[in-house]
C-alpha positions in Angstrom: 93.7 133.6 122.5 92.7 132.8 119.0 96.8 133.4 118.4 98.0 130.9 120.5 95.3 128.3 119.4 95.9 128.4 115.3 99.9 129.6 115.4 102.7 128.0 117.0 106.6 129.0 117.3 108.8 125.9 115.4 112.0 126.5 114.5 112.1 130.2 114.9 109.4 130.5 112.5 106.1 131.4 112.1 103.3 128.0 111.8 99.8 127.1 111.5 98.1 124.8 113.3 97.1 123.2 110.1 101.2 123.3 108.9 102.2 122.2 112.5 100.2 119.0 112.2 101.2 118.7 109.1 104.8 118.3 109.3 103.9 116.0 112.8 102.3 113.8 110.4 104.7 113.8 107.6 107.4 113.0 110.7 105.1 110.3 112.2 104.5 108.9 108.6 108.5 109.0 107.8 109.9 107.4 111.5 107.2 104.3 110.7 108.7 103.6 107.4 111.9 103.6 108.7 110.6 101.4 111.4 109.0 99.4 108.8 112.0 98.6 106.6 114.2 98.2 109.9 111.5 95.4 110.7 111.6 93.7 107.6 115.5 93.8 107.2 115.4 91.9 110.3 113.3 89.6 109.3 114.9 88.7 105.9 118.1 88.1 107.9 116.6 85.4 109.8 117.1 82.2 108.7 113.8 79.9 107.1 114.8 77.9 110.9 114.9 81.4 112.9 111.4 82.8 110.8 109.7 79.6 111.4 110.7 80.1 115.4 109.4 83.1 115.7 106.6 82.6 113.5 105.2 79.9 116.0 106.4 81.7 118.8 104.5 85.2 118.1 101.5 82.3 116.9 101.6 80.9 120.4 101.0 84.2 122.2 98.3 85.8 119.7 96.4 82.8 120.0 96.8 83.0 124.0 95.5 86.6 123.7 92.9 85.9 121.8 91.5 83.1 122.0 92.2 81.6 125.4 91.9 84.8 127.2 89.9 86.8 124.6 91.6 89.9 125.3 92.1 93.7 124.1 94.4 94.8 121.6 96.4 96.5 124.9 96.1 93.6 126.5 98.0 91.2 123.9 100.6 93.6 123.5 100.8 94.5 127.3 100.4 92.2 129.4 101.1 88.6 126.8 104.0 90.3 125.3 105.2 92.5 127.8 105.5 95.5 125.5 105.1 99.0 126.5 102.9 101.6 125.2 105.7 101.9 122.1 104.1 98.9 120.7 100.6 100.4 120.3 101.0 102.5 116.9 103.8 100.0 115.4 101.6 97.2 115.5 98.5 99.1 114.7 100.8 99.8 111.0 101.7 96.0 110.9 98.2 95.3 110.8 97.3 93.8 114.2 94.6 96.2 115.2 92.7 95.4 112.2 93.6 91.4 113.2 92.1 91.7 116.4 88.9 93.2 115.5 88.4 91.0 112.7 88.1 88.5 115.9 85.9 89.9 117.9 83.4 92.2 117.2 82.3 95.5 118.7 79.1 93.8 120.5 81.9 90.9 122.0 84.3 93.5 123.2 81.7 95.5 125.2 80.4 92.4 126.8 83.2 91.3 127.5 84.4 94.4 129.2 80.8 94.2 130.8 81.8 91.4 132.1 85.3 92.0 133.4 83.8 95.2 135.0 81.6 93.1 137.3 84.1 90.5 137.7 85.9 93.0 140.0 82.9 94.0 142.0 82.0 90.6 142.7 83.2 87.6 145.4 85.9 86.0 142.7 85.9 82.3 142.5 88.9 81.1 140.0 87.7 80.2 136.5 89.1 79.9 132.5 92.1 82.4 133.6 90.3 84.8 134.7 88.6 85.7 138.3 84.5 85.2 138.3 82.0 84.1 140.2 80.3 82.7 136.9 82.1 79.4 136.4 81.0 77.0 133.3 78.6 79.6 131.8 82.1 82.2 132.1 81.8 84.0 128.5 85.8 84.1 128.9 85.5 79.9 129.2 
């Protein structure tokens, strides 16, 4: 058992679980550069016009995320931008993650998550966006 848990079969040849993540790091590491200058090119080939549009544009949503909706890292890139679970490590290297919790602290995000958590389990009366039976004093208000 001890076999199957430290050596693995890649390529034909003989690895270490240590060497194994290794290399899936080094991988990992190399794809998000690529990723990273493919971004960038993209963006340098927009026009001052075209980067101010989707400056404002990406502004727009983040602020919808949140601020309006105070919402989750998945959440932003979910459900206001429509992006699947792709998005999750790219924009965590962009520097969103660290964004987002420079927003809202650990104590916020648990009582917010408090709160949507009995949101569910309660009679729902519409409020800020979001279904509670807490109106004004909403913490999502």
């Amino acid at each position: 058992m001890k076999n199957m848990l430290t050596e693995n079969q890649i390529g034909g040849e003989e690895q270490s679980l240590s060497d194994s993540l290794e290399e899936a790091s080094r991988i990992f590491n190399e794809t998000m550069d690529e990723i990273e200058v493919e971004q960038e090119s993209y963006w340098n080939s927009l026009s001052k016009d075209d980067q101010l549009k989707v400056f404002c544009s990406v502004m727009r949503r983040l602020k919808k995320a949140e601020l309006d909706d105070q919402g989750s890292y998945r959440y932003c890139l979910y459900e206001v931008f429509g992006f699947g679970s792709e998005s999750y490590a790219q924009a965590q290297l962009a520097g969103y993650l660290a964004l987002h919790n420079r927003i809202t602290t650990d104590e916020e995000d648990k009582f917010l998550w408090e709160h949507r958590k009995s949101v569910v389990k309660s009679d729902k009366v519409e409020c800020c966006n979001h279904n509670c039976n807490q109106g004004r004093t909403c913490p999502l208000r």
